[in-house]
C-alpha positions as CSV (number, residue, x, y, z in Angstrom):
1,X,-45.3,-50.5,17.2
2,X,-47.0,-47.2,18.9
3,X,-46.0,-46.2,22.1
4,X,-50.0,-46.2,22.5
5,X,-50.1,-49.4,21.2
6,X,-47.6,-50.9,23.5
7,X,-49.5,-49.5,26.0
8,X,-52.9,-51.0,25.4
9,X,-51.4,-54.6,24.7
10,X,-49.5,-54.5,28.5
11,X,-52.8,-53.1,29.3
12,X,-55.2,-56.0,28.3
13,X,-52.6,-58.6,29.1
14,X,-52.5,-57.8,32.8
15,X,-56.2,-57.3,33.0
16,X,-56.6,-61.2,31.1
17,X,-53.4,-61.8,32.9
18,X,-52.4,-63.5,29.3
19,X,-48.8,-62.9,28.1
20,X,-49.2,-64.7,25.0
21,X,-49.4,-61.2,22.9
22,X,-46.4,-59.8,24.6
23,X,-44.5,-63.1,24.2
24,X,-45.0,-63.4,20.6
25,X,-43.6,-59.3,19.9
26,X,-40.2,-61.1,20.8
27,X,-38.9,-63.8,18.3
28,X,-36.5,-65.0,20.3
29,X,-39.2,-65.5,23.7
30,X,-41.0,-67.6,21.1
31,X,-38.2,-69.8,19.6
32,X,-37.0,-71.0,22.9
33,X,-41.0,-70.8,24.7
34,X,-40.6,-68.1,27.6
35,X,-44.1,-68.2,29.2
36,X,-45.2,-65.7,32.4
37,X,-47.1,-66.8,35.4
38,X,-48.3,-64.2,37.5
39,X,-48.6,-64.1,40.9
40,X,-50.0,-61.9,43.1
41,X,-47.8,-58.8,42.1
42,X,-45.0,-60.5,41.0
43,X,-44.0,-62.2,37.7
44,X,-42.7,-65.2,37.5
45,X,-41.3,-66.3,34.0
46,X,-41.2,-70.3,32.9
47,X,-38.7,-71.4,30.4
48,X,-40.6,-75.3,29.9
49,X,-38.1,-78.2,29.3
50,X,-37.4,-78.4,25.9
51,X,-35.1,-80.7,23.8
52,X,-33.8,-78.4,21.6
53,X,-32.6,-76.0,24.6
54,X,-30.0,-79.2,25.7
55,X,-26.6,-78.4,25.2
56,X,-25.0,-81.2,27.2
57,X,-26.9,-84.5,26.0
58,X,-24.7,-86.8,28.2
59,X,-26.3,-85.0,31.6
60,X,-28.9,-83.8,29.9
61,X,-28.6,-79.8,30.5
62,X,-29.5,-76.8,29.0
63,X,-27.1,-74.8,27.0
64,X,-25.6,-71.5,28.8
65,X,-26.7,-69.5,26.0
66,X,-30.2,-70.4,26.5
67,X,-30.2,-69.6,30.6
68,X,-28.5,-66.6,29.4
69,X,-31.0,-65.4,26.7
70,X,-33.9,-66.4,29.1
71,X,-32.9,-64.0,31.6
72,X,-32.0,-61.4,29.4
73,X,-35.6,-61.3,27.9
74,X,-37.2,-62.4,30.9
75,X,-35.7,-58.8,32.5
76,X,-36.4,-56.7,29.4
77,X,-40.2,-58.1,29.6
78,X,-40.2,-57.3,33.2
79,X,-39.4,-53.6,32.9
80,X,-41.8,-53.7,29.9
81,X,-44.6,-54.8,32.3
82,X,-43.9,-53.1,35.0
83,X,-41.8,-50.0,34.7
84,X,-43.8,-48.2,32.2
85,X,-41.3,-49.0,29.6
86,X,-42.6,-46.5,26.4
87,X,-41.4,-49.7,23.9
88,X,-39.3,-53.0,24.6
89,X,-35.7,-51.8,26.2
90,X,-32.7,-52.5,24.5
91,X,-30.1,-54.4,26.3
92,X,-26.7,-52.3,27.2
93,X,-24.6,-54.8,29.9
94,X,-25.5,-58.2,30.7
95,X,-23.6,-60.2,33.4
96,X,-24.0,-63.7,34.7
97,X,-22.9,-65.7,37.1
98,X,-24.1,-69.7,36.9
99,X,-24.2,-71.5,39.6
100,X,-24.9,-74.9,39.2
101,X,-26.2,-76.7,36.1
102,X,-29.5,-76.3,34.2
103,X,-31.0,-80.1,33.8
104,X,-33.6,-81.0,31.5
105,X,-36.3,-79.4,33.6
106,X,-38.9,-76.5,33.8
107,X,-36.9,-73.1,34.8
108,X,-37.9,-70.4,36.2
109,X,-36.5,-66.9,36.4
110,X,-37.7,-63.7,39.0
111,X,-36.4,-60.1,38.4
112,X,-36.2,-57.3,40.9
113,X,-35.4,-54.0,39.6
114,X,-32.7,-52.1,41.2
115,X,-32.9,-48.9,39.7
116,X,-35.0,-47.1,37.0
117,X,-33.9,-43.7,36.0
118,X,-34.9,-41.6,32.8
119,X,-32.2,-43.4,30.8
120,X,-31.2,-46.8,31.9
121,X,-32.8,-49.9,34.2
122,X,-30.6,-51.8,36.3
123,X,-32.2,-55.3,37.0
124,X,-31.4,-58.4,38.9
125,X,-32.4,-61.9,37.8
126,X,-32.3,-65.0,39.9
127,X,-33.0,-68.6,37.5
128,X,-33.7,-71.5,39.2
129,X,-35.5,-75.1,38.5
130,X,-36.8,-77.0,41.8
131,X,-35.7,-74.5,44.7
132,X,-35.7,-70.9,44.2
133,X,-33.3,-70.8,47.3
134,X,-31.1,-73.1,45.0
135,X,-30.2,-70.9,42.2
136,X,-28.8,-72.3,38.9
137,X,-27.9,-68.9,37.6
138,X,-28.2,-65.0,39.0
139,X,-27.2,-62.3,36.2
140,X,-27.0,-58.5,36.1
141,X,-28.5,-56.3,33.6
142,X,-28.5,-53.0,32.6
143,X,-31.1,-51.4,29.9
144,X,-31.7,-48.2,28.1
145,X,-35.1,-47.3,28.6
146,X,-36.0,-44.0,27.0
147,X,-36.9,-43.5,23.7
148,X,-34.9,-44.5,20.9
């Protein structure tokens, strides 16, 4: 996909605030159902409860691997939305700290980006279910941003 092409699909899905098109460019946002609420300014990004996400049946909870790859993409679509990002940024460090466990419930993930140079993004993601001052999981990232 065309840098202008890119471009116009952000474009038209912040001015239909509809996601859907963005969503569907990444296979794995689709497989496990990423959606994006916006609010305001910010994003907000909704990872629905899903059986095939549980990794612990007994509690039920979602698998690590799924919190993980939920704010991993939910940061790479953030910087794509909002940072100007020329085409989706590849992932270079990812660190994660979880916090308490992910039941079988909506989660929802915010990103704040720390710093954006020419090069490479640093963003912050905070995952959480029923409190956002209750985290389940924060996680560092780090992106390369300019063109491949």
């Amino acid at each position: 996909m065309s840098h202008l092409d890119l471009d116009a699909l952000v474009s038209g899905a912040h001015a239909n605030n509809d996601y859907d098109a963005l969503l569907n460019m990444v296979p794995y946002a689709r497989l496990i159902g990423i959606e994006c609420l916006r609010l305001g300014d910010e994003m907000v990004f909704r990872l629905p409860k899903n059986q095939d996400n549980i990794g612990n049946p007994t509690l039920p909870a979602i698998h690590g691997g799924v919190i993980a790859g939920f704010m991993e993409h939910a940061a790479m679509l953030h910087l794509l939305m909002f940072m100007g990002a020329p085409h989706l940024p590849k992932i270079i460090d990812f660190s994660i700290d979880y916090l308490r466990a992910g039941h079988y419930r909506d989660t929802f993930a915010a990103c704040q980006v720390w710093r954006q140079g020419r090069r490479v993004a640093n963003v912050a993601v905070t995952a959480w279910q029923t409190n956002q001052a209750e985290p389940i999981a924060t996680a560092r990232c780090h992106f390369k941003v300019n063109e491949p």
